[in-house]
C-alpha positions in Angstrom: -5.3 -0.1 -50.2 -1.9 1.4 -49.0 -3.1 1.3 -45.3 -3.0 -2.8 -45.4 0.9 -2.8 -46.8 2.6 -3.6 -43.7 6.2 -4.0 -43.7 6.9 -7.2 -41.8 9.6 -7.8 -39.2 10.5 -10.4 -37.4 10.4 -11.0 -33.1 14.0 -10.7 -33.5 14.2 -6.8 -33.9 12.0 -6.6 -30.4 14.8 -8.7 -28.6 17.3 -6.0 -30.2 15.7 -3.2 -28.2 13.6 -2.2 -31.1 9.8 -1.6 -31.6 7.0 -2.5 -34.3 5.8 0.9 -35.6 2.5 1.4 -37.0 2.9 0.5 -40.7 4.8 -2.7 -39.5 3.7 -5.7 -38.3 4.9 -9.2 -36.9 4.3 -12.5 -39.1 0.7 -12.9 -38.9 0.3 -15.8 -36.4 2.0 -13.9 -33.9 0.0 -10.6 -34.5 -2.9 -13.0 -34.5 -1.6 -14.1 -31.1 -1.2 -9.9 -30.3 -4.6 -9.0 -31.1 -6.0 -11.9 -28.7 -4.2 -9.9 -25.9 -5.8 -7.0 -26.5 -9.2 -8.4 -26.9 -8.2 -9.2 -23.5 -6.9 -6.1 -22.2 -10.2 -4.4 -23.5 -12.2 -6.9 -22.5 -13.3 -6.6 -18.5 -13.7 -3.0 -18.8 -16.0 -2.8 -21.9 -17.8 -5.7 -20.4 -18.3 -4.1 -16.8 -19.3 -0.8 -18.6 -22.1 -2.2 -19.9 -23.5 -4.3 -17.0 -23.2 -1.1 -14.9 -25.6 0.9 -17.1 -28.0 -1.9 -17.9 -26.7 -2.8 -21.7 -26.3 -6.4 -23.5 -22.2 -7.0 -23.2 -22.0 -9.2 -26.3 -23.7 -6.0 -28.0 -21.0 -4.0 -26.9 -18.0 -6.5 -27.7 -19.4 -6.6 -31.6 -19.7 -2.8 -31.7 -16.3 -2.1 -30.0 -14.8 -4.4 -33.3 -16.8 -2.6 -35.4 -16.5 0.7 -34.2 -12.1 -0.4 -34.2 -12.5 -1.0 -38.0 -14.8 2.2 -38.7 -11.6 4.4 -37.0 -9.1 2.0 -38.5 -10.4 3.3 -42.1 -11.7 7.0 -41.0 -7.7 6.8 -40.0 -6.3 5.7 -42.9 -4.9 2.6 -40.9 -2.0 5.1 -39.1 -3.0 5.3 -35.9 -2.8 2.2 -33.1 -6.0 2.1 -31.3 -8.8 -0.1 -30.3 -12.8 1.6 -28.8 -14.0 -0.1 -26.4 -17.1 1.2 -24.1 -16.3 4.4 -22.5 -16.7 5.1 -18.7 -17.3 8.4 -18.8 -20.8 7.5 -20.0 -21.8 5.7 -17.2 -23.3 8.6 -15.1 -24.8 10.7 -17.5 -26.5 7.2 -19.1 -27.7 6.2 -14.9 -29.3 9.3 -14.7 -31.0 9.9 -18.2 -32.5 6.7 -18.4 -33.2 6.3 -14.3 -31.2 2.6 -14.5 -31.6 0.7 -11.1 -28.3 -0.5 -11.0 -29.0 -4.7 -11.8 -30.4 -6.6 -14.8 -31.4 -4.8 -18.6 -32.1 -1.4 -18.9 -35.7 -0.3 -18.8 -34.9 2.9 -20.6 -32.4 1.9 -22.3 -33.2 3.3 -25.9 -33.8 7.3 -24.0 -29.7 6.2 -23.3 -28.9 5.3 -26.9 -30.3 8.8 -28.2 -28.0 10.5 -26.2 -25.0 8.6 -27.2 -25.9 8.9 -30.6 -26.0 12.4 -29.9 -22.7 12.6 -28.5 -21.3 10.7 -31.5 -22.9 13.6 -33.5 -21.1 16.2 -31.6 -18.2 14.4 -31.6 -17.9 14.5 -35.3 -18.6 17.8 -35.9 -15.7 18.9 -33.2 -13.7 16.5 -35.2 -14.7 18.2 -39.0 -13.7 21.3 -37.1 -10.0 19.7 -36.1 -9.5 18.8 -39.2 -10.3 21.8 -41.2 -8.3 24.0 -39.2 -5.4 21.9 -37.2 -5.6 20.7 -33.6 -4.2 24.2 -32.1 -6.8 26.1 -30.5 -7.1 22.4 -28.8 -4.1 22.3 -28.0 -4.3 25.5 -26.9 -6.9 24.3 -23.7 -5.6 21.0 -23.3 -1.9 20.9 -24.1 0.7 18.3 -22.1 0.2 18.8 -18.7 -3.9 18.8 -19.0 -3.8 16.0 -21.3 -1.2 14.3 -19.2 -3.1 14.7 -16.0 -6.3 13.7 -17.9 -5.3 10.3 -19.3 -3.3 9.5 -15.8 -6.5 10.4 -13.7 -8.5 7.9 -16.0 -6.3 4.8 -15.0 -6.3 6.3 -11.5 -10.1 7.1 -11.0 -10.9 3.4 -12.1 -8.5 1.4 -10.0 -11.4 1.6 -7.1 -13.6 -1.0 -9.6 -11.0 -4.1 -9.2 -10.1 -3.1 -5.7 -13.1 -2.3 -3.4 -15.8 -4.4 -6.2 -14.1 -7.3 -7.4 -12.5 -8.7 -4.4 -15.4 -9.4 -1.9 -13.0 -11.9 0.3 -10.0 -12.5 1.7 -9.1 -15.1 -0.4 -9.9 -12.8 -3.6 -8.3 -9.9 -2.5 -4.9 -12.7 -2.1 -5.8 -14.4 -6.1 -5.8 -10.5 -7.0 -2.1 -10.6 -5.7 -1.4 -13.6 -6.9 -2.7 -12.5 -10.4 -0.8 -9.2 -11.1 2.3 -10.5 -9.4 2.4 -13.5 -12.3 1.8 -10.5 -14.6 4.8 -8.8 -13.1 7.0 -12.4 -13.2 5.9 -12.9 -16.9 7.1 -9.2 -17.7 10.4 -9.3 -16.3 11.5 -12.7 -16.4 10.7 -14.5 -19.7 11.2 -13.4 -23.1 10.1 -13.1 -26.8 6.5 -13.7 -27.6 5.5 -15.0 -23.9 6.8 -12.0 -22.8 4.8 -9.6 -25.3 1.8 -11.7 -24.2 2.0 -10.7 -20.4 -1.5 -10.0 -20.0 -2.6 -12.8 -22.1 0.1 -15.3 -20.0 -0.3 -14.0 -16.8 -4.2 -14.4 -16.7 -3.7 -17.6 -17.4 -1.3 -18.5 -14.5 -2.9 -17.1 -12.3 -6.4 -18.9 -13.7 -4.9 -22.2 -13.1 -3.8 -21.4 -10.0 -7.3 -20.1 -8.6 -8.7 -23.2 -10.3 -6.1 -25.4 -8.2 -6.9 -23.3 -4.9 -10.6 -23.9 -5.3 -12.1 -26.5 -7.3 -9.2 -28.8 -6.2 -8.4 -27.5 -2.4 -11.7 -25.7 -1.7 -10.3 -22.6 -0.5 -12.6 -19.9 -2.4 -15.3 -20.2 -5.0 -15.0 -22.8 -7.4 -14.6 -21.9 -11.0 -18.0 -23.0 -12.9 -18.0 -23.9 -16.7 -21.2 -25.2 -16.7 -22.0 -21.8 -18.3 -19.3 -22.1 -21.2 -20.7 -25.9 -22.2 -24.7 -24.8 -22.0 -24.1 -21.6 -24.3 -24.5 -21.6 -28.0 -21.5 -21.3 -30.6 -23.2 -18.6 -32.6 -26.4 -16.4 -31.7 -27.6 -13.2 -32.5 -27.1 -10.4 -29.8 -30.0 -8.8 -28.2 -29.6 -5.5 -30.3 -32.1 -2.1 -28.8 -33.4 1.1 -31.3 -33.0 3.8 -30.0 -35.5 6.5 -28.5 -34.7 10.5 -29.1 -35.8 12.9 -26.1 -34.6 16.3 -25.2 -33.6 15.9 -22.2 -31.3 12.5 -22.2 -29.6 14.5 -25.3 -28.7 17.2 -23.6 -27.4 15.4 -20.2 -25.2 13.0 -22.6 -23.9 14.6 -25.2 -21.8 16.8 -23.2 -19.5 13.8 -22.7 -17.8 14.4 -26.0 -15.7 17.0 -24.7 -14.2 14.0 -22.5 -13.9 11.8 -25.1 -12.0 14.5 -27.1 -9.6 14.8 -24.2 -9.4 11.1 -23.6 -9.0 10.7 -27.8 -6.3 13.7 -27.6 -4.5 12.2 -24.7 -4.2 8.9 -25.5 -3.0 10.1 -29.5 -0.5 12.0 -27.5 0.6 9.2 -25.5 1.2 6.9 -28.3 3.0 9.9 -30.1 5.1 10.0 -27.3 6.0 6.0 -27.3 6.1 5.6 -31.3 8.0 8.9 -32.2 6.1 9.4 -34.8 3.9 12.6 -35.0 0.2 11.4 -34.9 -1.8 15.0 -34.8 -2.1 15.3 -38.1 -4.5 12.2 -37.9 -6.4 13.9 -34.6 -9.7 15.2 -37.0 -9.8 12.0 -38.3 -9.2 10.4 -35.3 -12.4 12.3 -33.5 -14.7 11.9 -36.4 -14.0 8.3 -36.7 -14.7 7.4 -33.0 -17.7 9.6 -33.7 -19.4 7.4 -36.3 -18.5 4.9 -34.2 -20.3 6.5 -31.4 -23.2 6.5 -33.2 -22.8 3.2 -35.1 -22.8 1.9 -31.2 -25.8 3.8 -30.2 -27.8 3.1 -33.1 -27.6 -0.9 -32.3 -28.0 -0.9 -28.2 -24.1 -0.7 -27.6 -22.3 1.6 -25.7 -20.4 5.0 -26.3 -16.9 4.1 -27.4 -13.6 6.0 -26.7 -10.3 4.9 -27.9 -8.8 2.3 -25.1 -6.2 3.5 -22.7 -5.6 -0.2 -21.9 -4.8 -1.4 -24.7 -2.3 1.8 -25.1 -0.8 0.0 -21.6 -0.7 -3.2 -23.5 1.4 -1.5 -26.4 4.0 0.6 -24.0 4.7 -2.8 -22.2 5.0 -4.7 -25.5 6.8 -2.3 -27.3 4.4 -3.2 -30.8 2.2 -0.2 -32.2 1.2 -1.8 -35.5 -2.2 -1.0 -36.7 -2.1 -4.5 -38.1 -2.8 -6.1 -34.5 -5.9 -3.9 -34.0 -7.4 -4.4 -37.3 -7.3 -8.5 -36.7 -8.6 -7.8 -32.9 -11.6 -6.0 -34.3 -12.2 -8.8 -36.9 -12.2 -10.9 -34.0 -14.7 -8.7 -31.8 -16.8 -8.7 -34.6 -16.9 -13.2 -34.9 -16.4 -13.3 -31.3 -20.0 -10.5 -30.3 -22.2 -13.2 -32.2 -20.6 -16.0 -30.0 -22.4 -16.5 -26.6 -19.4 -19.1 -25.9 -16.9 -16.6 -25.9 -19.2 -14.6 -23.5 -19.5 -17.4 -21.4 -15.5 -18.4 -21.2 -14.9 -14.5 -20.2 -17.5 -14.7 -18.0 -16.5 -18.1 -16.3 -12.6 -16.0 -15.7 -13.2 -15.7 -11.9 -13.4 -12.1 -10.2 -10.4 -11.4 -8.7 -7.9 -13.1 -11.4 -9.8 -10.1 -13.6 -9.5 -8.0 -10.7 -5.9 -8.4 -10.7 -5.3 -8.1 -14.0 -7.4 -4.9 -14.3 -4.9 -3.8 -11.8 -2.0 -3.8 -13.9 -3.8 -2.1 -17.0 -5.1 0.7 -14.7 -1.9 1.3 -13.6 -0.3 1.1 -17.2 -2.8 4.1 -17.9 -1.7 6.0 -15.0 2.0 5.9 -16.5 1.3 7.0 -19.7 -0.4 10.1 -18.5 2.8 10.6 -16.5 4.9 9.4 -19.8 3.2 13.0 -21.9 4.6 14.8 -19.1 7.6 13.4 -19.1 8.2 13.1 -23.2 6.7 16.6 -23.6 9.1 18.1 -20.2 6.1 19.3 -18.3 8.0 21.9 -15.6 6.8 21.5 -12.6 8.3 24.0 -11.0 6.2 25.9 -12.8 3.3 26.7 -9.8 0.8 26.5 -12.8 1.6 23.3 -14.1 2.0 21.7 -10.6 -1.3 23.2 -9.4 -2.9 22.0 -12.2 -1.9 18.5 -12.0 -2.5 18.3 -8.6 -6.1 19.4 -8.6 -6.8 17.3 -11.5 -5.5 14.2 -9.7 -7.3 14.1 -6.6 -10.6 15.7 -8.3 -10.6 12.1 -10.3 -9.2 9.6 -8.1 -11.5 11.0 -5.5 -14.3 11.0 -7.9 -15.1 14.7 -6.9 -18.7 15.4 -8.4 -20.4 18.6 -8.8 -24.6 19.0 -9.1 -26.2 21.0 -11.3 -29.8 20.4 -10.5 -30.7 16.6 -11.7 -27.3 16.2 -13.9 -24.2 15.1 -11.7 -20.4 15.6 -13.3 -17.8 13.3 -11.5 -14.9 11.5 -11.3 -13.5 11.5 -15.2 -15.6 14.7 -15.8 -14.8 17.0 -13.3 -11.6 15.9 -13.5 -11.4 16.8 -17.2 -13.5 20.0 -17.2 -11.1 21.0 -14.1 -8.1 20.5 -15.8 -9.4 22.3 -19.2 -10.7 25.2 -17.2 -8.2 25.9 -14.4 -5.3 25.9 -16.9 -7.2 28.5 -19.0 -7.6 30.4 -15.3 -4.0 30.3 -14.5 -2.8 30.8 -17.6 -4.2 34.1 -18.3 -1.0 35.5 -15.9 1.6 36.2 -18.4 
């Protein structure tokens, strides 16, 4: 049971210029209060995964806690992450199971075969890490590809709270309004508040819409009707899922992104914690592959380790496993809760929007933060082409056809960095 012995320490070692570290924690009310936050932070982007492909969100909020705790003990409880649903499923899952684009999935249990089949894959490339090290990894993906892939992710998703979740004037100004009380609560307060700058600013800035609307009529009013007609507890609308050739095939491909996103965002926490996480990588892989499947097997989504809530912990300055390991109880109590469904849901738009904003832009940084920590040189015409490519190819969603099956954004992205480094790298 070593991986629950926590050394505690207290706020004051933050206010010193320290940092939690994995095997530490805060008191547990205010790592109670932590994992909240990063329910948060997780929360409007494995939500809107979901809705895009057609699945049941409160199915995905339980298996994104479950799927936490499954990597939390695959891990040994060392390394700081939380799943949550993974974007890069989203196209494959459109065009395997032929989903519309509103209301449930018709097909959605050809989709959950796939991701199950992904997990699988997954896992094995994981057994493989682990029986013979994370080098010939390494080897295609080493800091500037896994730098430019985790910084593309943050950049080829800030489009969502932009261009979709802002359909006014008066949005696109409570988006403004919402990451610049973010900003304020970051740089101007202090101590817990200011660890909970995500948590505080939404709820600023939720006020203030609520103030602007329902009280002065200037944009759509908030409606809570939903949050007092829902049910405290009820069961999620779970799906089986369906195995067929060729939604296998189309999906599980994805695990090679998920292995760089899992490999990038390991790195990127190396980087901010000191502390050498690879030797947890094998572990790391097969765990979010169970959890993969675990997902798929129940009508969630694939999962991936969550480059927003690694943005929550590099502004916070608290890696303890502890936090993500109450969060994921939490998911867990919280997916068989319509309530909480329906207060997240009643958060209006563009305060979401705004928030998204600032996480997006978190993971962005700590792409940029591998190259830094690992001194990526750019004048190095390899590196810098490579990087530079790998950019615009995700932020521009670049996507490539091969016959019925379409690789964008996030993919090519990935598969271009991987490949064009082992291109230019042949030149010795």
């Amino acid at each position: 049971m070593g991986m629950f012995n926590w050394k505690e320490k207290s706020d004051a070692s933050l206010q010193a210029g320290g940092v939690i570290g994995p095997d530490e924690r805060l008191p547990w009310p205010q790592t109670a209060v932590m994992g909240v936050q990063h329910l948060i932070a997780m929360f409007g982007a494995t939500v809107l995964a979901p809705i895009l492909m057609g699945f049941d969100p409160n199915v995905a909020v339980l298996m994104s806690g479950i799927g936490t705790l499954i990597f939390f003990f695959m891990t040994g409880g060392k390394v700081p992450s939380y799943l949550g649903s993974s974007f890069a499923f989203i196209g494959v899952v459109i065009a395997a199971s032929g989903y519309g684009g509103s209301g449930p999935n018709a097909n959605l249990g050809v989709a959950l075969g796939g991701i199950i089949a992904c997990g699988a894959l997954y896992f094995l490339i994981g057994l493989i890490v682990q029986a013979v090290g994370i080098g010939w990894i390494e080897r295609f993906m080493p800091p500037v590809v896994t730098g430019s892939v985790v910084a593309v992710i943050g950049l080829n998703l800030a489009h969502i709270p932009i261009k979709n979740m802002a359909p006014t004037g008066f949005d696109a100004w409570m988006q403004a309004i919402t990451f610049v009380s973010v900003a304020l609560v970051a740089v101007f307060t202090k101590g817990m508040v200011q660890r909970l700058l995500i948590l505080m600013g939404l709820i600023v800035a939720s006020v203030i819409y609520a103030v602007l609307t329902n009280g002065l009529g200037m944009g759509k009013p908030m409606d809570l009707s939903g949050v007092a007609n829902a049910a405290w507890i009820g069961m999620p609308n779970f799906s089986a899922p369906v195995f067929t050739g060729n939604a296998m095939l189309l999906i599980a491909p994805v695990a090679i992104i998920l292995v760089a996103e899992n490999l990038g965002h390991i790195k990127a926490v190396t980087a901010m914690t000191g502390k050498n996480l690879d030797v947890y990588m094998g572990r790391a892989f097969m765990g979010d592959g169970v959890a993969t499947m675990v997902a798929g097997s129940a009508g969630g989504t694939g999962v991936t380790t969550y480059a927003e809530n690694i943005g929550v912990m590099a502004a916070t300055k608290i890696y303890s496993t502890a936090v993500f390991f109450v969060a994921a109880l939490m998911a867990v109590v919280l997916g068989f809760s319509p309530k909480f469904g329906a207060v997240i849901q009643a958060i209006p738009l563009p305060v979401m929007g705004g928030v998204s904003i600032v996480v997006f832009g978190l993971i962005a940084i700590a792409g940029a933060k591998i190259w830094v920590e690992n001194k990526v040189d750019f004048s190095d015409n390899k590196n810098l082409i490579v990087a530079a490519i790998t950019l615009v190819l995700g932020t521009g969603d670049f996507t490539l056809k091969f016959g019925g099956f379409a690789l964008g954004g996030i993919g090519t992205a990935t598969f271009g960095a991987i490949l064009l480094y082992a291109l230019l790298n042949r030149k010795t």
